[in-house]
N, C-alpha and C positions, 0 to 999 in steps of 0.2 A: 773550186779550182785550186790545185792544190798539186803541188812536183811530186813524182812516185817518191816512194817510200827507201828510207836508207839501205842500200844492198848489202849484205855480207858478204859477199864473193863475187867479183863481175869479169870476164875477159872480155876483151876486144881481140878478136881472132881476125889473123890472116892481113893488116892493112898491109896494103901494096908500095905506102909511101907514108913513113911515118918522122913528122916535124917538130923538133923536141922545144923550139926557141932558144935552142943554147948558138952561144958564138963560135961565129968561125967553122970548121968543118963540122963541129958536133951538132950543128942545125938536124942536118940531115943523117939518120939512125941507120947504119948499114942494112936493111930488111934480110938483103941476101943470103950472107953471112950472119948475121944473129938473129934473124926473124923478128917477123912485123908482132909479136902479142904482146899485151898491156892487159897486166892484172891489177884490179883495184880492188883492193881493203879497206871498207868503210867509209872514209874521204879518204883516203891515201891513195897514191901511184905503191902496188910494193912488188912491180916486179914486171921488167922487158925484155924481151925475147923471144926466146922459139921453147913455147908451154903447151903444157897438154891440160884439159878441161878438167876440174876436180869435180867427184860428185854430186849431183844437184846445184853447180854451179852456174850462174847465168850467162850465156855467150851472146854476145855482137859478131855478128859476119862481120869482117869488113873488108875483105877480100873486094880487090879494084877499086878499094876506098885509100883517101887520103885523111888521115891522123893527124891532130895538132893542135896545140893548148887552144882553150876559148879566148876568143880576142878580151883585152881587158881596155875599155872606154873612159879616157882620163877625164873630158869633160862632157856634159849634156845640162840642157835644160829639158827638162821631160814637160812641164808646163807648156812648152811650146809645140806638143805634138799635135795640139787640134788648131795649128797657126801655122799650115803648111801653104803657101800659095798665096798670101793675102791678096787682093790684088793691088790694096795702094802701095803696097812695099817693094813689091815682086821687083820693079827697076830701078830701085835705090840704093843709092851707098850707104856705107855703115851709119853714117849720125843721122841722117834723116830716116832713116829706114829705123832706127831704134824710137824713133817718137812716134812712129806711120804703125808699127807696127806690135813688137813685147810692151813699149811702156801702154800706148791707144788701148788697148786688148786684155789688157790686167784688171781694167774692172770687172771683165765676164766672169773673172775666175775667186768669187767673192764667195763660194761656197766650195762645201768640200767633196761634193760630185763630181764636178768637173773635173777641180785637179786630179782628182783618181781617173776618172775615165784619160784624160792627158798621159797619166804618169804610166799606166796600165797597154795603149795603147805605142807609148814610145819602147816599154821595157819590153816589149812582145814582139815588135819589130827589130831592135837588137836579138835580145833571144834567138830569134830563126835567121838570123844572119851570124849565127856561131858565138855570140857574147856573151861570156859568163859573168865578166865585174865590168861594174855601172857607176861610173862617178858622176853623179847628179849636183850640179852648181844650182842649188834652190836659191835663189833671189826673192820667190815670192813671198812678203812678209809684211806685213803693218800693222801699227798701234794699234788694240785693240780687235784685232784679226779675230773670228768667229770661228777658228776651226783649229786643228794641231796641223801645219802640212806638214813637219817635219814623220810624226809617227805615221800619218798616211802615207807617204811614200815609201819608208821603207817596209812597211805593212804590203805592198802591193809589190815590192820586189819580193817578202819574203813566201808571197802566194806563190810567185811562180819559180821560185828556187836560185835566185839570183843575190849573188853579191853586192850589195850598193855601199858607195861609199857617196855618204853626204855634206855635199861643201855646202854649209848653211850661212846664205848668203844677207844682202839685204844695204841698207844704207842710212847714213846718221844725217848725209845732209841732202837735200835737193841736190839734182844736180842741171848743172847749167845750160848742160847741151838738152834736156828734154820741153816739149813743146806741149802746154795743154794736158800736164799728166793728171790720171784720176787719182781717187782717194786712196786706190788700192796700192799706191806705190808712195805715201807720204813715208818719211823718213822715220826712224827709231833714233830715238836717244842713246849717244855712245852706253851707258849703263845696262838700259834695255838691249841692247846688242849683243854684251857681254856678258849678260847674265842667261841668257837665251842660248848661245854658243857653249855656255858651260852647261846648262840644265837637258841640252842635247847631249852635250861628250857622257853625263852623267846615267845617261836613262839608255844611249843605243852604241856609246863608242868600246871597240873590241881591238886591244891593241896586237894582239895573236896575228903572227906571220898567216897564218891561212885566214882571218876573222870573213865571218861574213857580212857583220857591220864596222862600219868606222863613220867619225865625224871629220870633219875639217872648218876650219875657220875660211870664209870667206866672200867679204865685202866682194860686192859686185866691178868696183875699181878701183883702184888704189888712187888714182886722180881725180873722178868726178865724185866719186860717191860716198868718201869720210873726208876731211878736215885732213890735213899733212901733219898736224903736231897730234892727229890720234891713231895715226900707223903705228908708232912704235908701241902706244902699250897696247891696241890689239896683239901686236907679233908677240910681244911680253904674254899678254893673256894666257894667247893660245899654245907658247912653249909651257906654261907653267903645266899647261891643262897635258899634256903631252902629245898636242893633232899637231897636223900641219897647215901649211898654208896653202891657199890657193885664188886665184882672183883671175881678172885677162890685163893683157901689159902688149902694145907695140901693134895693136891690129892693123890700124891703118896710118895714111899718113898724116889725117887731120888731128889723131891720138899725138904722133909726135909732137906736130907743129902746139898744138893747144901745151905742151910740155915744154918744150922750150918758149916758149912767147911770155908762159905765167910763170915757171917754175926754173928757167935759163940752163935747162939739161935737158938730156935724153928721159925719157918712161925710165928706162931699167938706173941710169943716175939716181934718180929722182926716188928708186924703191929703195934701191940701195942704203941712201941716205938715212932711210927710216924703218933700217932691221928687216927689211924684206926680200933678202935673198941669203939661198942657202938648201942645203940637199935636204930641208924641211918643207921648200916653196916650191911650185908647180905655176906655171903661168899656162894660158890658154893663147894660143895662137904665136905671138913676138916674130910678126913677120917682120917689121922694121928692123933689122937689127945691123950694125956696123960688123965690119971683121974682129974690132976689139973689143965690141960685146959678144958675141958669140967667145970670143977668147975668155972673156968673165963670167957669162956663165958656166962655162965649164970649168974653169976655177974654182969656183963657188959652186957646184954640185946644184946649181938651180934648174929644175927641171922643165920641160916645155910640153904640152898638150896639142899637137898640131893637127889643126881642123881645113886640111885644103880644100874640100869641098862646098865650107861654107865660106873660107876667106875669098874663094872665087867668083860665088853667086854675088856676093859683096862687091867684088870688086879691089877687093883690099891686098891683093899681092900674095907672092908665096916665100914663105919663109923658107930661111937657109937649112933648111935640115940638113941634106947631106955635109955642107961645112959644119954643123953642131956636132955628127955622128963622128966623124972624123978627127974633132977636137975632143971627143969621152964625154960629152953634155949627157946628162939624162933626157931621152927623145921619146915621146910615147905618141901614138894616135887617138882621133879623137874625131868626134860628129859632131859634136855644137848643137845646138837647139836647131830643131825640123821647121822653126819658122824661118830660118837661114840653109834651109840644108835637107829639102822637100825630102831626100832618099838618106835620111838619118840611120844606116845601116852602115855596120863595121866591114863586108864584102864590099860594098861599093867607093868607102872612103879609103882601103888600100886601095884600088883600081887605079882611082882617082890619085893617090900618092905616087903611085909608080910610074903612070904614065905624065902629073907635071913636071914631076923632077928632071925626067929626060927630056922633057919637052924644051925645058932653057937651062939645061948641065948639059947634055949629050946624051948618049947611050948609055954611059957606062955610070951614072949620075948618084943611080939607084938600082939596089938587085930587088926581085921577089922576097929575097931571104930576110934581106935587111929589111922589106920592107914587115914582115910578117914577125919579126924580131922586135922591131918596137911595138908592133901594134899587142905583141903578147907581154914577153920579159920587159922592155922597154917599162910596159903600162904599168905592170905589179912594180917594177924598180921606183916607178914617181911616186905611187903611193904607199911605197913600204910594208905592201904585200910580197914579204921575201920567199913566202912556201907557194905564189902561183906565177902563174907564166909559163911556167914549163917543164917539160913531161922525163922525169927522172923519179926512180926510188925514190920515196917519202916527201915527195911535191903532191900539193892538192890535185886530188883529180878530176880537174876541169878539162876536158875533156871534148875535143871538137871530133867529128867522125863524118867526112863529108862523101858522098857519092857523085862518080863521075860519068853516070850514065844516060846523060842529056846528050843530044847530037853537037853539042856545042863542043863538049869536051873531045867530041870522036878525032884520031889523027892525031893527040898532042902527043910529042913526044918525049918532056919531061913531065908529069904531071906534078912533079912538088911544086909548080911557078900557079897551077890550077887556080888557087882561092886569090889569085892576086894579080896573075897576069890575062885572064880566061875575059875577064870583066862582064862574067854571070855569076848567078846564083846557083850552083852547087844544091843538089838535094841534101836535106840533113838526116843524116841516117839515123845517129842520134849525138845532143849534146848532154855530157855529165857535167856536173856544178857540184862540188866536195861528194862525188861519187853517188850523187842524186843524178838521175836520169827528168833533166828537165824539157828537150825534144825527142821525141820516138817518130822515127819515118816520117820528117817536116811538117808533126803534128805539138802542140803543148796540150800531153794530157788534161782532161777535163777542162780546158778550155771553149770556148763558144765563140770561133772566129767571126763567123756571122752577125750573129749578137752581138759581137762589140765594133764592128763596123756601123751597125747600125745606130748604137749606142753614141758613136763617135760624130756619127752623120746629124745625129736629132741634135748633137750639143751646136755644131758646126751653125746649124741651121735656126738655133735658138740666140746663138752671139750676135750670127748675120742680122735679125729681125731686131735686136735691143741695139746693136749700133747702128741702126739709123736712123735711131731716136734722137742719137747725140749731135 
């Protein structure tokens, strides 16, 4: 199973609606006037407009198609893709639902079949929902661990042609809020932490504007899961190693109150304090936030990964995006682990974005554009992928090509709002990842969809049978 092979010459002829992630009017590419074509060299974009096919050159129809960078996904736990539904979790809030459910559940995952079949069946599911980069927050990790997950995962993104960027995560102490957790989630020694995080940067981190790997330092919380006096020299570590940060900050409201009760501040205070904010850090979610934190983080270039889809299965509120976008915050979107967020797809988590925002702002709260801006530029901006995002000359080309030939789409009468305001899925005609053809006609070549349903099914049904043992 294996992405087609690098093209020398590719067009994409004729889109009807082509969406560049750029700001402001340059979103949207006049088709009319300069024509919908997009030639790609190699990985490169090198060239938009109205083109004529060069000899034995490869063409894309994409006539009545809508064009636009692959969503790029700031956070996931791919581990959790075979933890969709649990039932004891399914009506829990954030803290009891993380004992019911990722911490209860981590013992299955003691081998390294699993995790692949997990990591495999989440990046396949983005894939065919148009996403070309994967920030994977791996947490799963313990003393003595019997397997590499860190090389497996990105092993499994690089079968199927995909960008991963790995926040390698994990924790130095117990933490307080979990109930009954198994062996697989004992704590690592600050050392071992840190020597781990660097023997990753050393062996998969690629600091290249287009790279297709990267590492990232990141502890599972900055409040439960290390000691407060070892933030600052993790953030020291990991500036020295030159990744960035990344962890979750402000999910819900028992997140704050446990912050100010032990620690007499806010979550984002409390990071601050200890080197953890800065246009190098990324948090995941920060629905809690004041109007003068939202003022601070964008001061401080600290970036957000917002996951409404699973803050809401939670229960845990929706973050101010539109005042973050407003104030210049770095804003990206994001899915969160599939055990929070059953439809862990990048079409369904805009849907989801565009319609809560309006839902308690107004109408005018959030556009499609904006919304499709951060889930593209936005994403590569948090993570310092400055060559993806978006589709100009000598930007990576990653590459979304959707068709709008379902009855669903029949009668719209803009279709740039399609991938975001449609709230379906779009045929994928095809998705490019650094000018690798990694969907062809809502297929992954050499793939074995069946097969790995089944694959998924037998793990499903081997967990069920050993947890209820326990």
């Amino acid at each position: 199973m294996t992405a087609s092979d690098l093209p020398g010459s590719l067009l994409i002829r004729g889109a009807s609606v082509l969406l560049t992630g750029l700001p402001g009017s340059a979103m949207r590419h006049d088709v009319a006037r300069l024509g919908g074509d997009l030639r790609v060299r190699g990985s490169r974009i090198a060239e938009i407009g109205r083109l004529q096919a060069a000899p034995g050159e490869q063409v894309i129809d994409a006539h009545g198609c809508v064009v636009q960078p692959g969503w790029v996904n700031t956070h996931h736990h791919l581990f959790q893709s075979l933890l969709k539904g649990v039932p004891e979790g399914i009506d829990l809030p954030l803290v009891p639902w993380l004992s019911a459910v990722p911490v209860r559940w981590r013992r299955h995952f003691d081998h390294e079949a699993v995790l692949r079949t997990a990591a495999r069946v989440g990046l396949v599911e983005l894939l065919l929902s148009g996403c070309s980069t994967v920030a994977d927050h791996q947490y799963h990790y313990w003393p003595g661990m019997p397997f590499d997950a860190s090389a497996a995962v990105f092993d499994e993104a690089a079968r199927l042609g995909q960008r991963l960027v790995l926040c390698r995560g994990g924790q130095t102490r117990a933490r307080s809020i979990d109930v009954d957790p198994p062996p697989q989630t004992a704590p690592e020694p600050l050392e071992d932490f840190l020597r781990a995080v660097a023997h990753d940067t050393a062996r998969f981190h690629d600091p290249a504007p287009d790279a297709m790997r990267r590492v990232a330092c990141a502890p599972t919380t900055p409040t439960w899961s290390v000691a407060p006096e070892e933030l600052a020299p993790i953030a020291r570590a990991a500036r020295a190693l030159g990744i960035r940060l990344h962890s979750h900050l402000s999910e819900s409201v028992d997140y704050v109150r446990f912050c100010r009760e032990v620690h007499d501040c806010t979550p984002l205070e409390f990071v601050e304090r200890h080197e953890w904010l800065g246009p190098d850090v990324w948090y995941a979610h920060m629905v809690h936030l004041s109007p003068a934190e939202v003022r601070r983080v964008a001061e401080t270039g600290t970036g957000i990964a917002h996951c409404p889809q699973s803050n809401c299965r939670l229960g845990s509120g929706i973050a101010p995006v539109p005042a973050l976008i407003a104030a210049g915050a770095p804003v990206s979107l994001a899915v969160d682990g599939a055990a929070s967020n059953e439809a862990a797809d990048m079409l369904a988590e805009a849907h989801a974005c565009w319609q809560m925002h309006r839902a308690v702002g107004g109408a005018a709260a959030i556009s499609t554009d904006e919304v499709i801006r951060i889930g593209t530029a936005g994403g590569a901006r948090v993570l310092g992928l400055d060559a993806v995002g978006t589709l100009a000359p000598g930007q990576a080309a990653d590459i979304a090509v959707w068709s709008l030939d379902a009855p669903r789409f029949f009668g719209l009468h803009d279709p740039a709002t399609a991938t975001v305001a449609a709230g379906g899925r779009p045929a994928l005609r095809a998705l490019l990842v650094a000018g690798r053809l990694t969907v062809v006609d809502d297929a992954i070549p050499g793939l074995d969809l069946a097969a790995l349903r089944e694959e998924a099914a037998a793990a499903v049904r081997q967990m069920r049978q050993a947890q209820a043992a326990y």
